[in-house]
N, C-alpha and C positions, 0 to 999 in steps of 0.2 A: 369770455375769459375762462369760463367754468368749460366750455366746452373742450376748449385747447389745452388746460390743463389734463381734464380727461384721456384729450388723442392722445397726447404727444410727452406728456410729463410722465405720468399715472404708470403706461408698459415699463421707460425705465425703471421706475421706484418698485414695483411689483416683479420684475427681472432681479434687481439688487436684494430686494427680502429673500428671494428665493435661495440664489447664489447664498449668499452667506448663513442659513438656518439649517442646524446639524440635520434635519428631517424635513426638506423642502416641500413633500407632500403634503402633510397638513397646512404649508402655510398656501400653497398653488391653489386649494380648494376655497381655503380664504379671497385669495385672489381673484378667484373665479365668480365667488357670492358676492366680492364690490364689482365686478363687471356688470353681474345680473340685476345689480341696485341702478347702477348706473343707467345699465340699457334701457328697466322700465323707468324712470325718472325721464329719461329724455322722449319718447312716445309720445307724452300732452305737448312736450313745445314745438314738436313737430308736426301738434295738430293732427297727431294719426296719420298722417300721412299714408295709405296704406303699402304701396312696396317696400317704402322706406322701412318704415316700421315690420312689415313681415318679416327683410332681412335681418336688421336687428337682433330681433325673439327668435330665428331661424339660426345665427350662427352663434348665439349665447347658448341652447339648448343643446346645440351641437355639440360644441366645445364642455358643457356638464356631462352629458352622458358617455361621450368621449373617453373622459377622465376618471369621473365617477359613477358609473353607471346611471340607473332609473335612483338610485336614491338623491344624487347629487341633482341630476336633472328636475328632480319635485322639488328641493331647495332650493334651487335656482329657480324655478317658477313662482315658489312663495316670496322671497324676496324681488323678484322681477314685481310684481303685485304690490310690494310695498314699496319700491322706486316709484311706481307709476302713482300710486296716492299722492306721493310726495309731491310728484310733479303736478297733478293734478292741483293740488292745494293753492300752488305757486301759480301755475299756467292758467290754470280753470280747463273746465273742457269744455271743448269745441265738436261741432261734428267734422269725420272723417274729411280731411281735404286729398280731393284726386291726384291721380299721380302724373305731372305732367311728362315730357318730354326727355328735362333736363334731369329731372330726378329719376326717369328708367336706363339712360344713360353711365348714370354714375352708380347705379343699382348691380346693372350688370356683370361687372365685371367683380365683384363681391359676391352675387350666386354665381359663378362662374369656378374662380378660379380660387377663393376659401374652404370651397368644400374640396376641390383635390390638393390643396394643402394641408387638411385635416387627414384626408385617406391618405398622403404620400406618410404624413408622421405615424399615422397608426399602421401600416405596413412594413414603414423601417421599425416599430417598439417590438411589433410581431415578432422578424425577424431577430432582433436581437435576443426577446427571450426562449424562441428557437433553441438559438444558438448556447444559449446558456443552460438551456434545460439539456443539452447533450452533453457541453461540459460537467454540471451535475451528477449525470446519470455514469458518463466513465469515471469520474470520480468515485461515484459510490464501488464499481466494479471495479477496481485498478489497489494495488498491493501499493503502499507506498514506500513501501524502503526496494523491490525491487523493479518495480514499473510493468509490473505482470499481473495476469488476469486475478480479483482474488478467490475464495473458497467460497463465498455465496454466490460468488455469478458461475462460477463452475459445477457447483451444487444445479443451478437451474439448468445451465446447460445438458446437466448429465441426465437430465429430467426429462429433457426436450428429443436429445437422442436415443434414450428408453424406448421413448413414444413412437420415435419415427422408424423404430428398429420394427414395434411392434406392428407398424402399420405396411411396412415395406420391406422390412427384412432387410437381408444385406449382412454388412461385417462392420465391427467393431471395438478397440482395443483400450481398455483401460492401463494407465498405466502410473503406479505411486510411484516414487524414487525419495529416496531419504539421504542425507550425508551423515557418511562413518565416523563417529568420532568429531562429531560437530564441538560436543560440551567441552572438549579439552582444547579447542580453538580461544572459542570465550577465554578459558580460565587461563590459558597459555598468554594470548596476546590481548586480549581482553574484546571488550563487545563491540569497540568502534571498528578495527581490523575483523571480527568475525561481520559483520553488516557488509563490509567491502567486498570480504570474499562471497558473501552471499549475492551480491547486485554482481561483481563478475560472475558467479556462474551461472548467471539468469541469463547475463548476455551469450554466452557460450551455448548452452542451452538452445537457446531462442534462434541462435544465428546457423542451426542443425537441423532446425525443425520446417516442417512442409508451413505452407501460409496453413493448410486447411489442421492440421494439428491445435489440440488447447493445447495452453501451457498455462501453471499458475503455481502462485504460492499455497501451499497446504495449511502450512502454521509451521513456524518456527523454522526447523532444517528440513524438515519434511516438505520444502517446497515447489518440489518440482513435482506436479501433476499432468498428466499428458492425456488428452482423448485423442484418438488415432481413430476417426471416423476412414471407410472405407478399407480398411485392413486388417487380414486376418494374424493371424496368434504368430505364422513363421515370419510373414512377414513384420510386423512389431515388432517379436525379439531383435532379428537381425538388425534391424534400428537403433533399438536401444542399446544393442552389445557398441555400437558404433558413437553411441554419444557414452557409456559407460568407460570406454576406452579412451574418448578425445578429453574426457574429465580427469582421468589418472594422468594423463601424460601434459595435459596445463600447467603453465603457469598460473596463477590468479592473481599473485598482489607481489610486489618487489620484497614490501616488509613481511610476507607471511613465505616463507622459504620451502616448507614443507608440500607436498601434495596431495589430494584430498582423494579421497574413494567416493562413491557411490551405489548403494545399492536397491535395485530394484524390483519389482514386485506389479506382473501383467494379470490380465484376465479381460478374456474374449466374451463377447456377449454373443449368448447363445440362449435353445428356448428354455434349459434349465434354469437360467437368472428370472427370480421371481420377479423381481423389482428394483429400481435404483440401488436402493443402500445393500441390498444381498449383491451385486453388481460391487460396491465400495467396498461392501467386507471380504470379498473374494480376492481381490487386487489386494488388500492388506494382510492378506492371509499369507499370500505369496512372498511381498514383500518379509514380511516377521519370519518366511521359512530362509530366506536369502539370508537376512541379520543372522540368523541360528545357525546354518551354515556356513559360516568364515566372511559374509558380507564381501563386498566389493563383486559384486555377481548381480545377473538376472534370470529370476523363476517365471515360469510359468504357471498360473495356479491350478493344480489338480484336483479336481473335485473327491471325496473317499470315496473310495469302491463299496459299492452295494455288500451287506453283509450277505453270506449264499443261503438262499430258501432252505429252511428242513424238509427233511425227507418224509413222506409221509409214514408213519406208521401201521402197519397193517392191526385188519382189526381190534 
């Protein structure tokens, strides 16, 4: 009776605790230390049997470190230790009985086919937290009001192209962009309408740009940020004169009727960039001279001209 309870009753009841407990975790470990009470408890009435009993301690230990690692697995042995007392008490001990026939038989198919039921589950959990740790991780990188890259994963990015610039040389074009007259959108139609216009022009933007282009949000209006790996300074402009122009001449939202500007602000990496943010404050240099200059435009950033050497003095 005690046995059949065990097989056949005990999975569902231990199934239903689980299903229904806000934090099924702790109670599965639970579950797992009446398995391993149970398992050594039953060892003396099987008289040791030893296949029998190998399987046994062989798929309870499993099934702990499985789940819970080597800590779970030593609890699980200390309780397996105090089933088998238990049993012992009741059963007495006996020495080991041989394993005949019928019990290698019914053995086999339990080392057989339980332990790739255990690697099939622990290959699907793998994959799912795969799968999850990439969700995560675009999550963390991804702008949530316009579905673009944000300002820290483009911060590394521009990190990573520094580097490859330094190691291989080649071309490369930064490029800020800001919208004109953002704050009077807000104050005009308010902040749910300025948000819409902003997610259209991300897609405008985006639907202009090369796969190998960044794009992201900067902060605020300021968020179109572009890396234009492999291209140089004329070609970037002409780029950007072309989404500068495809943004003037949008529509963006039915309710916001007006049209928006944009002004932008380049800069080419070359050997005079000392480092990433001399690289950002360049490109923002340019942008601030665009604003200063009647906005709705794009600069190029010009480094100052060398002050000219004095003359020498005769003696």
């Amino acid at each position: 009776m005690a046995l059949a309870v065990h097989g056949f009753a005990w999975p569902h009841f231990a199934y239903w605790r689980s299903r229904r407990a806000a934090d099924p975790r702790p109670v599965e470990y639970r579950n797992l230390l009446v398995d391993s009470v149970a398992g050594g408890f039953w060892l003396p009435l099987m008289h040791f049997n030893v296949l029998p009993s190998v399987v046994v301690v062989t798929m309870l230990c499993l099934n702990n470190i499985a789940l819970g690692g080597w800590r779970l697995l030593l609890r699980g042995l200390g309780v397996q230790l105090a089933g088998l007392a238990l049993g012992a008490l009741i059963a007495g001990v006996s020495p080991p009985r041989a394993t005949g026939m019928r019990e290698l038989l019914f053995s086999l198919p339990f080392l057989v086919v339980y332990p790739l039921l255990v690697g099939n589950l622990t290959y699907r959990l793998a994959q799912r937290l795969d799968t999850d740790k990439r969700k995560l991780l675009n999550l963390s990188r991804v702008d949530p009001l316009t579905g673009l890259w944000n300002r820290a994963y483009w911060l590394e990015r521009t990190r990573e192209e520094f580097s490859r610039y330094r190691r291989r040389g080649g071309a490369a074009v930064m490029v800020l962009g800001d919208v004109d007259h953002f704050k009077r959108i807000n104050d005009q139609y308010g902040h749910g309408q300025g948000d819409r216009v902003l997610r259209r022009l991300a897609e405008l933007l985006r639907a202009r740009l090369r796969i190998s282009d960044l794009l992201c949000r900067y902060g605020g209006e300021e968020f179109a940020l572009l890396l234009l790996p492999d291209t140089d300074g004329a070609g970037a402009l002409a780029m950007v004169e072309q989404l500068r122009i495809a943004v003037q001449e949008a529509s963006l939202s039915p309710v916001f009727p007006e049209r928006l500007t944009m002004s932008f602000g380049l800069a080419q990496l070359d050997a005079a960039v000392a480092d990433p943010a001399a690289w950002i404050e360049a490109a923002d240099t340019a942008l601030y001279q665009a604003k200063r200059s009647g906005r709705n435009r794009a600069l190029v950033y010009q480094p100052p001209a060398a002050a000219p050497a004095a003359e020498p003095r005769d003696g």
